[in-house]
CHARMM-style PDB file with segment names, atoms N, HN, CA, C and O in Angstrom:
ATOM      1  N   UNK     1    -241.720 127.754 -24.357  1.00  0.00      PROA
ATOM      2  CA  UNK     1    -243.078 127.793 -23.860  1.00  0.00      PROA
ATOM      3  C   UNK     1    -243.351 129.198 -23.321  1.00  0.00      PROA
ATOM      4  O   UNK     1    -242.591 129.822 -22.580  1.00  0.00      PROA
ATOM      5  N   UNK     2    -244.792 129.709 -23.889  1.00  0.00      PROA
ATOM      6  HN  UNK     2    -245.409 129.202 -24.491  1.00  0.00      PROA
ATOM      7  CA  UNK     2    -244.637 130.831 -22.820  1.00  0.00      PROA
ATOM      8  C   UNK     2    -245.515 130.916 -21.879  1.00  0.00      PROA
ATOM      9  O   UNK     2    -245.644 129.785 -21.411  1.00  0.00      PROA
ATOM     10  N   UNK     3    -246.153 131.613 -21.379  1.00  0.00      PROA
ATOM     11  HN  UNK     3    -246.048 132.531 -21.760  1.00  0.00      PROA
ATOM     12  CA  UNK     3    -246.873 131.860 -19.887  1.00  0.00      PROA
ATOM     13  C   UNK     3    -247.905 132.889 -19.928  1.00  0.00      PROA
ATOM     14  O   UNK     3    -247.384 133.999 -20.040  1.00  0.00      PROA
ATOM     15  N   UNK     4    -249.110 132.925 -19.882  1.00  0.00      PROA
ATOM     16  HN  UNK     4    -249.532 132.023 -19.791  1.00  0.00      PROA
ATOM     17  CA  UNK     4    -249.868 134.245 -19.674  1.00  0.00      PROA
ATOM     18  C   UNK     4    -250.767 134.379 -18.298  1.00  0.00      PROA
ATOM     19  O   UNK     4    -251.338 133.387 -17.845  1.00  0.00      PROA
ATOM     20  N   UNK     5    -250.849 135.569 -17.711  1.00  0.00      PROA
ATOM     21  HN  UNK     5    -250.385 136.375 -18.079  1.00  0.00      PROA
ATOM     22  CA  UNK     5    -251.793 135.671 -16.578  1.00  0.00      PROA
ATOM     23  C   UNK     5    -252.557 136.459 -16.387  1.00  0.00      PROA
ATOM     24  O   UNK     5    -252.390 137.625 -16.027  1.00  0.00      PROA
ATOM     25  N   UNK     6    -253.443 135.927 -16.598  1.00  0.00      PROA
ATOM     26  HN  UNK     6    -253.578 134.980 -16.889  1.00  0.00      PROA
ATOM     27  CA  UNK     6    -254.565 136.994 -16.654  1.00  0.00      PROA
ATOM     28  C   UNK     6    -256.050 136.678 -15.560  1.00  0.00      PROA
ATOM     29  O   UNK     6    -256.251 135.505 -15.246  1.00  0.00      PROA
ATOM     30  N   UNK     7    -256.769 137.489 -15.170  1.00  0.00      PROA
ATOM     31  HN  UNK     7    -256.606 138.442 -15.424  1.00  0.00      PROA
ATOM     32  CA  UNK     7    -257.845 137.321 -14.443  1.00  0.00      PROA
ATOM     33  C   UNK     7    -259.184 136.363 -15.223  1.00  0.00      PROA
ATOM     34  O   UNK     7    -259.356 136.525 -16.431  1.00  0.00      PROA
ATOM     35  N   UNK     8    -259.901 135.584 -14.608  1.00  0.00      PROA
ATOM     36  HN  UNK     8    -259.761 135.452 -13.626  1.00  0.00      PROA
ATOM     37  CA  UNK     8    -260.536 134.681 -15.887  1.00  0.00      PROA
ATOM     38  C   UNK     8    -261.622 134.188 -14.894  1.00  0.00      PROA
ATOM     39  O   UNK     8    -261.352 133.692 -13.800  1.00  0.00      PROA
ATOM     40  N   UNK     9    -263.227 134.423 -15.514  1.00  0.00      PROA
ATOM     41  HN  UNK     9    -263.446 134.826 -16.403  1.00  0.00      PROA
ATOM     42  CA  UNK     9    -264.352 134.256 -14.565  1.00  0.00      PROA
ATOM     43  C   UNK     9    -264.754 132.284 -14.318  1.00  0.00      PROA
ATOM     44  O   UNK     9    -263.865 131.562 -14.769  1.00  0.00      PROA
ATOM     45  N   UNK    10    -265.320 131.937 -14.015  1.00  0.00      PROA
ATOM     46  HN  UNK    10    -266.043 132.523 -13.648  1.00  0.00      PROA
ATOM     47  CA  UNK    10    -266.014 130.625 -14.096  1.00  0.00      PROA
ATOM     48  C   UNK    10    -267.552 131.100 -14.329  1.00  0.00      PROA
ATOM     49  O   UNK    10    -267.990 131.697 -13.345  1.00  0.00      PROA
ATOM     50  N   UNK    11    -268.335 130.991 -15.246  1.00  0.00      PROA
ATOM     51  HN  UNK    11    -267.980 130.506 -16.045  1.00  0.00      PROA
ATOM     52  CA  UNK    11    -269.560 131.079 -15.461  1.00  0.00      PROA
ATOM     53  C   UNK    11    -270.554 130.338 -14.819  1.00  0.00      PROA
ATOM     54  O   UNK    11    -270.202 129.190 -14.546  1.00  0.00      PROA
ATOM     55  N   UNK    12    -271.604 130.623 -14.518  1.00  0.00      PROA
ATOM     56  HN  UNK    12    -271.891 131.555 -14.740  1.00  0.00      PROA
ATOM     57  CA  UNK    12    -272.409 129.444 -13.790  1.00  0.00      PROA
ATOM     58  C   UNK    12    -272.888 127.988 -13.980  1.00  0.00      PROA
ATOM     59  O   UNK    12    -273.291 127.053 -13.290  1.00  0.00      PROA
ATOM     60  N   UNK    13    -272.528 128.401 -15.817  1.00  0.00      PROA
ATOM     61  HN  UNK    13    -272.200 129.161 -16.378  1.00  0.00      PROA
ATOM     62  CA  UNK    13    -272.392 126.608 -16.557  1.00  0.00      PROA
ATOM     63  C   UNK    13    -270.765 126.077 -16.333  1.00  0.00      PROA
ATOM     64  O   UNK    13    -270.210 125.327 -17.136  1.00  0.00      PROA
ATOM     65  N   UNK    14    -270.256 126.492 -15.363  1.00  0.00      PROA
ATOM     66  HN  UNK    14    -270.707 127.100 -14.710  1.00  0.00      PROA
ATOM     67  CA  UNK    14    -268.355 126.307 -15.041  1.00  0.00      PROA
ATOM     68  C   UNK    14    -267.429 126.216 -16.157  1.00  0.00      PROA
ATOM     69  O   UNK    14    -266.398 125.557 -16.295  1.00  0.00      PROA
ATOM     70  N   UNK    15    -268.187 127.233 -17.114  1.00  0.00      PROA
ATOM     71  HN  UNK    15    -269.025 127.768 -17.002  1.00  0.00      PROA
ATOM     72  CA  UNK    15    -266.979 127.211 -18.077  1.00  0.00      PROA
ATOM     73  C   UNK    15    -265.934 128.467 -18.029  1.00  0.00      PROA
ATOM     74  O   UNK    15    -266.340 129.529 -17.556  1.00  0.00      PROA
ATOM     75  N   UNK    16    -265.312 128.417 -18.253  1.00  0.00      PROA
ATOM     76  HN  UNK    16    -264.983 127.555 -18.637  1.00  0.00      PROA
ATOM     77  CA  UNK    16    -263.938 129.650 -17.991  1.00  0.00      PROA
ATOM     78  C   UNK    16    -263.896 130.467 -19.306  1.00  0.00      PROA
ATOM     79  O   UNK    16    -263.531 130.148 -20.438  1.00  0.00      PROA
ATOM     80  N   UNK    17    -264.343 131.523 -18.841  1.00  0.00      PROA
ATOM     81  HN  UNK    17    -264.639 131.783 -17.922  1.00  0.00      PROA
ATOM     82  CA  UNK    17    -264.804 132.886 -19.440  1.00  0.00      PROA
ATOM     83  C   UNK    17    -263.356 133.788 -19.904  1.00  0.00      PROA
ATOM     84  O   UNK    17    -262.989 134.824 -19.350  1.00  0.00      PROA
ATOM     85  N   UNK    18    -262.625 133.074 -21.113  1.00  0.00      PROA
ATOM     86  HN  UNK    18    -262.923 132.232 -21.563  1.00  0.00      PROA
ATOM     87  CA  UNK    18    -261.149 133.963 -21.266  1.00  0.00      PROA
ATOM     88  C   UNK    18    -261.606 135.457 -21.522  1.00  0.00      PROA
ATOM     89  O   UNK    18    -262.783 135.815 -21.540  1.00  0.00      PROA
ATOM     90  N   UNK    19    -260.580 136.224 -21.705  1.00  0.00      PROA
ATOM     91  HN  UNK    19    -259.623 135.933 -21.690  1.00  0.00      PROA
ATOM     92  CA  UNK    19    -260.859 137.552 -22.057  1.00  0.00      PROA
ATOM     93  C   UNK    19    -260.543 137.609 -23.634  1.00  0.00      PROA
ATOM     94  O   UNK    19    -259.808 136.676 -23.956  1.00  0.00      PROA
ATOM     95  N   UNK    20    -260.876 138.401 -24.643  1.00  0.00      PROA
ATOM     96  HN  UNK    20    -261.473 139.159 -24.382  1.00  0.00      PROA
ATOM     97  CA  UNK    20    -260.843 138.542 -26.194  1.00  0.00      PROA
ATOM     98  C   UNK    20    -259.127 138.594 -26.484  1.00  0.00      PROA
ATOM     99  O   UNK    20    -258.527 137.931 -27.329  1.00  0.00      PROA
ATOM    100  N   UNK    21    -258.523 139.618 -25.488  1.00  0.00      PROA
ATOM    101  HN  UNK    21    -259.011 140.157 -24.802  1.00  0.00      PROA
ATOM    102  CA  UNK    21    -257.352 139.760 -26.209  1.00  0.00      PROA
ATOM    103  C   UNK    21    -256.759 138.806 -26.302  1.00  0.00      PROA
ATOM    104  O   UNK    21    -255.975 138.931 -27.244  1.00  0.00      PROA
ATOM    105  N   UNK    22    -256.624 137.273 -25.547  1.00  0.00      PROA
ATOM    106  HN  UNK    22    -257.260 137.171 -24.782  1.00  0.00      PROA
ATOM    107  CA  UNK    22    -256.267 136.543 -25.057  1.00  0.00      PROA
ATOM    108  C   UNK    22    -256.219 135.469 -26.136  1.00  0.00      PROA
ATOM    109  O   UNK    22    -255.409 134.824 -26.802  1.00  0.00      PROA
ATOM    110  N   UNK    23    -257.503 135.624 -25.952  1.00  0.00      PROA
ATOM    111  HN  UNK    23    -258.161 136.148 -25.411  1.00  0.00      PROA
ATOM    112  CA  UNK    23    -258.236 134.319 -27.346  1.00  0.00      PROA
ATOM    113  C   UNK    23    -257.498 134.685 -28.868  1.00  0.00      PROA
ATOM    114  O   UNK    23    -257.365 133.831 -29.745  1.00  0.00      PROA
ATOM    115  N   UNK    24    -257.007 136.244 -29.021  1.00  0.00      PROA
ATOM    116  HN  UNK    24    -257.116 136.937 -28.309  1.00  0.00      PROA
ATOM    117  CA  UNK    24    -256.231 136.288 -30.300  1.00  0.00      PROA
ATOM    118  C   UNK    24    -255.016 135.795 -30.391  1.00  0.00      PROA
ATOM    119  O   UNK    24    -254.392 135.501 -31.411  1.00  0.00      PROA
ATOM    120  N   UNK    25    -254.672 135.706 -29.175  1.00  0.00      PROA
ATOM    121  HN  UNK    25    -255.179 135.945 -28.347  1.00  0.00      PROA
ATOM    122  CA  UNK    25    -253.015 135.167 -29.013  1.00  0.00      PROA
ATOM    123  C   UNK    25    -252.727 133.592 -29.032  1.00  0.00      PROA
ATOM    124  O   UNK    25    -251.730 132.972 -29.401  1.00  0.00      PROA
ATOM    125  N   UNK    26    -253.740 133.236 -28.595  1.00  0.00      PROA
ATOM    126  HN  UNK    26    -254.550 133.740 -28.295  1.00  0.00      PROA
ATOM    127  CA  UNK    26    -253.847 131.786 -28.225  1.00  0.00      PROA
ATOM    128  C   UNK    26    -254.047 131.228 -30.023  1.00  0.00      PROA
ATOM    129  O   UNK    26    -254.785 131.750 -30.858  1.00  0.00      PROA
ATOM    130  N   UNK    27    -252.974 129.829 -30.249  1.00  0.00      PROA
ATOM    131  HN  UNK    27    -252.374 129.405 -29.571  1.00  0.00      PROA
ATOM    132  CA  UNK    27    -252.890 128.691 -31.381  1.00  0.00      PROA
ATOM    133  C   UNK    27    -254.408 128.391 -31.843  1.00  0.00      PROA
ATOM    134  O   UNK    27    -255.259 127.924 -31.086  1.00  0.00      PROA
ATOM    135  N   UNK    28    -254.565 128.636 -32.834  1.00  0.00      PROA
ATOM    136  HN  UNK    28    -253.874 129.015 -33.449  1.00  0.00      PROA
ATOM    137  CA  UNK    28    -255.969 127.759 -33.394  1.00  0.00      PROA
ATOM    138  C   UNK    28    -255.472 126.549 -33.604  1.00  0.00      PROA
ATOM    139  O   UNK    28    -254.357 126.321 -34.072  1.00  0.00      PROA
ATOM    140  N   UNK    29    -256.631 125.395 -33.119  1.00  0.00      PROA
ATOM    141  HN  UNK    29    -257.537 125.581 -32.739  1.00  0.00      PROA
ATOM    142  CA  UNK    29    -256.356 124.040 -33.475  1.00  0.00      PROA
ATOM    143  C   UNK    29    -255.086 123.630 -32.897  1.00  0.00      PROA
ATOM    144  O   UNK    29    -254.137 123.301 -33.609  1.00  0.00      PROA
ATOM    145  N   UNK    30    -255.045 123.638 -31.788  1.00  0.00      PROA
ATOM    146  HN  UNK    30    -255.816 123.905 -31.209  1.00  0.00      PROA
ATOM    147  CA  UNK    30    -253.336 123.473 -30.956  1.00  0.00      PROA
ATOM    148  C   UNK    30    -253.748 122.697 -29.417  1.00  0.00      PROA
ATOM    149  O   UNK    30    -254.894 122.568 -28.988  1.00  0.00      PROA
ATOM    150  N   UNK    31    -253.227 122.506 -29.139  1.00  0.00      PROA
ATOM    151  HN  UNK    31    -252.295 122.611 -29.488  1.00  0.00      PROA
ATOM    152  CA  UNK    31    -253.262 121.909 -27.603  1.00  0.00      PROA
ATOM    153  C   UNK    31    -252.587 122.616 -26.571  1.00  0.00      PROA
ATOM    154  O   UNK    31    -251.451 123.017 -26.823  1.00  0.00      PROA
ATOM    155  N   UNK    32    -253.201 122.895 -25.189  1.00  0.00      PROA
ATOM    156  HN  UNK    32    -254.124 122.570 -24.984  1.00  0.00      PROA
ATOM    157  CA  UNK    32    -252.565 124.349 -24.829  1.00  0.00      PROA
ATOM    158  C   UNK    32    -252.051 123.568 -23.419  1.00  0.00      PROA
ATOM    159  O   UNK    32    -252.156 122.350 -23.556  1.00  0.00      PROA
ATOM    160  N   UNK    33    -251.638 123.880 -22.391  1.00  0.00      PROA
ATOM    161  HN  UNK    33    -251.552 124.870 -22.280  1.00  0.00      PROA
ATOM    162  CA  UNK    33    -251.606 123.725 -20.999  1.00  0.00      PROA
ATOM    163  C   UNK    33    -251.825 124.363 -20.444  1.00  0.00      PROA
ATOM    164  O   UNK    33    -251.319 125.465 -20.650  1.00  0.00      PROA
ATOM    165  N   UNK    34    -252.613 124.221 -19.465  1.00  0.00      PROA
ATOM    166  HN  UNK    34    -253.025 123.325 -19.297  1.00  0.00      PROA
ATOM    167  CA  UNK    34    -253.536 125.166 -18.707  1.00  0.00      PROA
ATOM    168  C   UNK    34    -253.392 124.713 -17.308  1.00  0.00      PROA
ATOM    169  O   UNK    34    -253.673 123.573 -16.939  1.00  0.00      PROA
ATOM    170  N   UNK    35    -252.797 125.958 -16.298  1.00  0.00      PROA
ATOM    171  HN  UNK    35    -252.569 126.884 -16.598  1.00  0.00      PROA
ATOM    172  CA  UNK    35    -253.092 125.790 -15.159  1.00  0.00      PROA
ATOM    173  C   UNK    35    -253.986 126.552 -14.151  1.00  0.00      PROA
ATOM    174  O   UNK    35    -254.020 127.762 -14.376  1.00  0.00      PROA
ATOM    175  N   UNK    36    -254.519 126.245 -13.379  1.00  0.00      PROA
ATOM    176  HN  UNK    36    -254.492 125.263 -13.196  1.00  0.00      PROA
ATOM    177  CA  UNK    36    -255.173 126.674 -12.999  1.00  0.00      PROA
ATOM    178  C   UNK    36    -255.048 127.168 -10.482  1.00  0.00      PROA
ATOM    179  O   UNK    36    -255.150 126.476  -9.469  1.00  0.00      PROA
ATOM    180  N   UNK    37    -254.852 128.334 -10.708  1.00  0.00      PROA
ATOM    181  HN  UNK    37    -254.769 128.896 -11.531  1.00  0.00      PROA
ATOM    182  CA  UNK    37    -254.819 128.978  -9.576  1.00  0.00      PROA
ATOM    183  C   UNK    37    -256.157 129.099  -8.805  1.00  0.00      PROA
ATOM    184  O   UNK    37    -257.222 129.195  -9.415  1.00  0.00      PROA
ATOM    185  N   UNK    38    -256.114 129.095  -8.005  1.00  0.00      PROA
ATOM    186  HN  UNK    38    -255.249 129.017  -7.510  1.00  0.00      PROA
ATOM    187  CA  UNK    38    -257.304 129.630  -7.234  1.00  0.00      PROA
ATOM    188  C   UNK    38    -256.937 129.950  -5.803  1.00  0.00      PROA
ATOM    189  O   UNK    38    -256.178 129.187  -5.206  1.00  0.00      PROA
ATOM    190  N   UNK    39    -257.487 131.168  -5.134  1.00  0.00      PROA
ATOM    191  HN  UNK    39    -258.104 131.788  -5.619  1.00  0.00      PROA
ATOM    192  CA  UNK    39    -257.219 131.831  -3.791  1.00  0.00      PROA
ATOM    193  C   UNK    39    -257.904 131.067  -3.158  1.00  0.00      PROA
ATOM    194  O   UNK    39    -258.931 130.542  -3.588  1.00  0.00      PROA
ATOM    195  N   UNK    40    -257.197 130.831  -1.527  1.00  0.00      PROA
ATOM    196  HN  UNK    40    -256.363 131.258  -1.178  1.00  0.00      PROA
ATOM    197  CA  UNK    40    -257.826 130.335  -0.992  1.00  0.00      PROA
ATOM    198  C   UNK    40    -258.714 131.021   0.089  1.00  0.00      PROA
ATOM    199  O   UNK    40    -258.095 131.970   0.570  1.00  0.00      PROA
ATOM    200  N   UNK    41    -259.760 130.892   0.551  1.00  0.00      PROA
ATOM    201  HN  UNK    41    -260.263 130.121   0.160  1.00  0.00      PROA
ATOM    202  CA  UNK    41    -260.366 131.401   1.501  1.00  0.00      PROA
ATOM    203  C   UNK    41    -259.985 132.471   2.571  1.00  0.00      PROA
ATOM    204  O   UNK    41    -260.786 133.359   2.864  1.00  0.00      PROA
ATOM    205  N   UNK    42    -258.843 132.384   3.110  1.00  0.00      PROA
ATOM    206  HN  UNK    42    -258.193 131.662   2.872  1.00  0.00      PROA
ATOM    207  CA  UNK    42    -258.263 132.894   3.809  1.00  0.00      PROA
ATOM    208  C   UNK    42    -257.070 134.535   3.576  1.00  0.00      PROA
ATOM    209  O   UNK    42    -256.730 135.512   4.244  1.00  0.00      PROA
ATOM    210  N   UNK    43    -256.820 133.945   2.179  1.00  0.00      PROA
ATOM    211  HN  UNK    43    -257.096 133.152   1.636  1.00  0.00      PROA
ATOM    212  CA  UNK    43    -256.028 135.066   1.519  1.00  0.00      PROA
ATOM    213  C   UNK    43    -256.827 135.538   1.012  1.00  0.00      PROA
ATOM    214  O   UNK    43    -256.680 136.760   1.037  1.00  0.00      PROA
ATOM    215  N   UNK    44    -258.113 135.077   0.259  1.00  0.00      PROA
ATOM    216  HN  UNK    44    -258.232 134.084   0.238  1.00  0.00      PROA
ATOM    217  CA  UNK    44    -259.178 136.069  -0.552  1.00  0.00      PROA
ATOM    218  C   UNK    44    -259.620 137.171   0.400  1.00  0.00      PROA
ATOM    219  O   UNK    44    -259.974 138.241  -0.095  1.00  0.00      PROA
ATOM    220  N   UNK    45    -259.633 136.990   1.890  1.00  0.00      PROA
ATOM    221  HN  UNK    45    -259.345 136.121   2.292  1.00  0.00      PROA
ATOM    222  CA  UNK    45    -260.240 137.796   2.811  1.00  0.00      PROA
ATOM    223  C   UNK    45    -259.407 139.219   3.074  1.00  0.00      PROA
ATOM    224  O   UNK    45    -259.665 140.399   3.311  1.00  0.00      PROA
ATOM    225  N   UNK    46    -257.923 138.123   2.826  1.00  0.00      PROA
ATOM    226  HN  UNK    46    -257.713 137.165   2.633  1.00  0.00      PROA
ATOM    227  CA  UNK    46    -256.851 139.543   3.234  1.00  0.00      PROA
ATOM    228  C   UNK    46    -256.859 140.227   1.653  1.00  0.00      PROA
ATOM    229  O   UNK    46    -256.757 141.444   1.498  1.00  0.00      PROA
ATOM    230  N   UNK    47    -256.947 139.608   0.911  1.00  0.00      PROA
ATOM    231  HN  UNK    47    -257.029 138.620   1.036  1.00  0.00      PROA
ATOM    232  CA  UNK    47    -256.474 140.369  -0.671  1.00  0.00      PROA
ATOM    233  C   UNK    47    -257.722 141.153  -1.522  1.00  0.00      PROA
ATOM    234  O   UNK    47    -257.866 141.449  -2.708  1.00  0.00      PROA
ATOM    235  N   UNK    48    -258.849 141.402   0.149  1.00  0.00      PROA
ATOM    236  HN  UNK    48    -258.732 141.162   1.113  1.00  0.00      PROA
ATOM    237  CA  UNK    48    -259.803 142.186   0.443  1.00  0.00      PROA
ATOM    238  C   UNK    48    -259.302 143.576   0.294  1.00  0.00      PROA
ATOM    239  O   UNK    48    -259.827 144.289  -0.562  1.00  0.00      PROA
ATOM    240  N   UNK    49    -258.365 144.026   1.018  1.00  0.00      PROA
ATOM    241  HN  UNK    49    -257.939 143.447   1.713  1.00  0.00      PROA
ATOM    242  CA  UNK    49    -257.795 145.338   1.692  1.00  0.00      PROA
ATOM    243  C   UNK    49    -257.619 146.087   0.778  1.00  0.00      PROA
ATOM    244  O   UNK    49    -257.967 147.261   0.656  1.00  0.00      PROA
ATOM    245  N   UNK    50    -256.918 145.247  -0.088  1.00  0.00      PROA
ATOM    246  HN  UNK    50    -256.635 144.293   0.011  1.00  0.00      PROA
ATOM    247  CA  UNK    50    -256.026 146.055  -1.884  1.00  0.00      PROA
ATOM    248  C   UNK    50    -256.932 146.862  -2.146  1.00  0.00      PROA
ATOM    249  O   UNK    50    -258.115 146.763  -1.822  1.00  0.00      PROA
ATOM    250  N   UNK    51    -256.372 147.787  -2.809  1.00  0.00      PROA
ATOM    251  HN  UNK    51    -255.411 147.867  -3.073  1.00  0.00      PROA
ATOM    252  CA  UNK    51    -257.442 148.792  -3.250  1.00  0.00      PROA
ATOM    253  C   UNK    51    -258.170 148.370  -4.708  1.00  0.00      PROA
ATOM    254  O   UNK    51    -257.705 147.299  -5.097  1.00  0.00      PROA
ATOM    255  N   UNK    52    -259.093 148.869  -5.536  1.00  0.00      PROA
ATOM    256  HN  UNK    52    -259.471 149.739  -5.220  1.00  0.00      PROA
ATOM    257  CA  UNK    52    -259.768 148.625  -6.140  1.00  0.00      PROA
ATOM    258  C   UNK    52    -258.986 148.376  -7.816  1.00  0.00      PROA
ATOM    259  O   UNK    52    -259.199 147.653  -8.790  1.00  0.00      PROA
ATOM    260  N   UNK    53    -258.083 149.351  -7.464  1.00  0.00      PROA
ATOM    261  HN  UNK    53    -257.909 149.938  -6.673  1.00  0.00      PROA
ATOM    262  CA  UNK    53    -257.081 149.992  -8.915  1.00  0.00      PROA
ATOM    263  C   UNK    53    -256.193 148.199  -9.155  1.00  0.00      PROA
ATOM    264  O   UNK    53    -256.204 147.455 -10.135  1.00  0.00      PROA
ATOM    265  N   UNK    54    -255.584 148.057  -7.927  1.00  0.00      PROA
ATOM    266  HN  UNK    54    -255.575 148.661  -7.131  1.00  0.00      PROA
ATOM    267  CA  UNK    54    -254.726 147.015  -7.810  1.00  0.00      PROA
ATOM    268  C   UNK    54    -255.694 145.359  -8.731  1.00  0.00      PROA
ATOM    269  O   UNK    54    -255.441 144.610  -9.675  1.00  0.00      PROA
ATOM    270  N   UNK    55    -256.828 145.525  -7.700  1.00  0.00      PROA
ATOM    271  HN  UNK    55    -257.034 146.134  -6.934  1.00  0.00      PROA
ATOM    272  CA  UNK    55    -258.064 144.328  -8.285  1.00  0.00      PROA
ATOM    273  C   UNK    55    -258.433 144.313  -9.359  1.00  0.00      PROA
ATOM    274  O   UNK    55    -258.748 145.445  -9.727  1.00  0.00      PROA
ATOM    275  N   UNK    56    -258.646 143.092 -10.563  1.00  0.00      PROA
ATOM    276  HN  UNK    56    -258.390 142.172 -10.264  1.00  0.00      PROA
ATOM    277  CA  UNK    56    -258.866 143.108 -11.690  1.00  0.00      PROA
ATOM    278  C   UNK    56    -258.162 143.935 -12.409  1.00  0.00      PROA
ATOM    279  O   UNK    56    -258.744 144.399 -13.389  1.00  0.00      PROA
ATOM    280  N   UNK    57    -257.160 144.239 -12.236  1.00  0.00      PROA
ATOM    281  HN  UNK    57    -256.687 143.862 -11.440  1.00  0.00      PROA
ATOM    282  CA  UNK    57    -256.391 145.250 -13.361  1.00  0.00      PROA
ATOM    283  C   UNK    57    -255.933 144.345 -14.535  1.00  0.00      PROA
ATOM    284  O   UNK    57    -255.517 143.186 -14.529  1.00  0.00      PROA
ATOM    285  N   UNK    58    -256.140 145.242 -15.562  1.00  0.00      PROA
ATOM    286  HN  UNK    58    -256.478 146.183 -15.567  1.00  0.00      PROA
ATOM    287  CA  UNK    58    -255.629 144.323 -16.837  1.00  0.00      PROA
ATOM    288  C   UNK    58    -254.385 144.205 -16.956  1.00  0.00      PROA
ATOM    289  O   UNK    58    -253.653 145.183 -16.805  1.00  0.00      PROA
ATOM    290  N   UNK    59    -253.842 142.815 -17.290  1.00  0.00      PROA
ATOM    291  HN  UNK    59    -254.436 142.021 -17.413  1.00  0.00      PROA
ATOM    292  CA  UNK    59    -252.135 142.492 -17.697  1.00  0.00      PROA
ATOM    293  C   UNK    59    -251.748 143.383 -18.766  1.00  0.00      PROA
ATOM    294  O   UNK    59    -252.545 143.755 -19.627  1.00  0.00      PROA
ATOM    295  N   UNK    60    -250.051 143.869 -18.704  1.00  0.00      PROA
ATOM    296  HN  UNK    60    -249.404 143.566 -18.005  1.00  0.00      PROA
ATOM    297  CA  UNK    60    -249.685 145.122 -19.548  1.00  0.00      PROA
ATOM    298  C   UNK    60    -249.967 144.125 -21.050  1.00  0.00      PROA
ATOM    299  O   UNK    60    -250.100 144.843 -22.041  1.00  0.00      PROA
ATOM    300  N   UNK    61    -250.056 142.846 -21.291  1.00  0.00      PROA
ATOM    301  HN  UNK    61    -249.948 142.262 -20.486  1.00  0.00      PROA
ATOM    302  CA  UNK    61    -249.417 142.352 -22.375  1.00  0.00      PROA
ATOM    303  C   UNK    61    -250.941 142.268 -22.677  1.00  0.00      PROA
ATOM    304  O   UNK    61    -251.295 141.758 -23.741  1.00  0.00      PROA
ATOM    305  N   UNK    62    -251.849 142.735 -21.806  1.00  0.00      PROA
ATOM    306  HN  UNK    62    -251.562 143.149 -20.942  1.00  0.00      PROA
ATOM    307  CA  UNK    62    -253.436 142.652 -22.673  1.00  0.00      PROA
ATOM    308  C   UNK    62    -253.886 144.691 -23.400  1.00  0.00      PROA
ATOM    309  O   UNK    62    -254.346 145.316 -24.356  1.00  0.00      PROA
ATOM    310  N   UNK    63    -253.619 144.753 -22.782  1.00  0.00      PROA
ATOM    311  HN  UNK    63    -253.246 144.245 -22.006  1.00  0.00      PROA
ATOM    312  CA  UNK    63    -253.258 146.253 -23.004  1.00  0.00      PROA
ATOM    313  C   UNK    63    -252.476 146.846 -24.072  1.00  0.00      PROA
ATOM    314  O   UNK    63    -252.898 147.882 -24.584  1.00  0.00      PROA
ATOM    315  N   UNK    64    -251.346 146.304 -24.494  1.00  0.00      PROA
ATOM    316  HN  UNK    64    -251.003 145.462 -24.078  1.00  0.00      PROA
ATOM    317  CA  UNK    64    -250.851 146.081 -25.724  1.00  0.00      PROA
ATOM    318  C   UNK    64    -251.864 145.507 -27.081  1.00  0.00      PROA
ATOM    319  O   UNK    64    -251.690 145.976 -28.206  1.00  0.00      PROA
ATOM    320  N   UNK    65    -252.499 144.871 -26.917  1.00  0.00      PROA
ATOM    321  HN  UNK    65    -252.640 144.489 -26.004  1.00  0.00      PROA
ATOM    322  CA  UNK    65    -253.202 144.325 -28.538  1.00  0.00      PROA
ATOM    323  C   UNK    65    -253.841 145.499 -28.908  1.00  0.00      PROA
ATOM    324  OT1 UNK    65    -254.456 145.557 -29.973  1.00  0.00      PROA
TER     325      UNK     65
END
């Protein structure tokens, strides 16, 4: 099995907005497992501080395609 992590929006119709490189990697016609993270309130405030470079940075393995 493998694992990918990447940053991923919720749209205002709550659908989850993958990124392109992502969608090439991913099985056509397959069944995937999907988990799903979310910050909580309290750490989103501290994981404020990070600098900008650190935030939304793209995964090396998206950067590669």
């Amino acid at each position: 099995m493998k694992a990918y992590e990447f940053p991923c929006k919720v749209t205002s119709e709550g659908r989850l907005e993958l990124p392109d490189a992502l969608m090439k990697l991913l099985p056509a016609n397959q069944v995937v497992q999907v988990i799903i993270l979310l910050n909580e309130p309290d750490r989103e405030r501290r994981r404020g501080s990070m600098g900008s470079s650190q935030r939304g940075a793209i995964p090396y393995w998206l950067q590669r395609s």
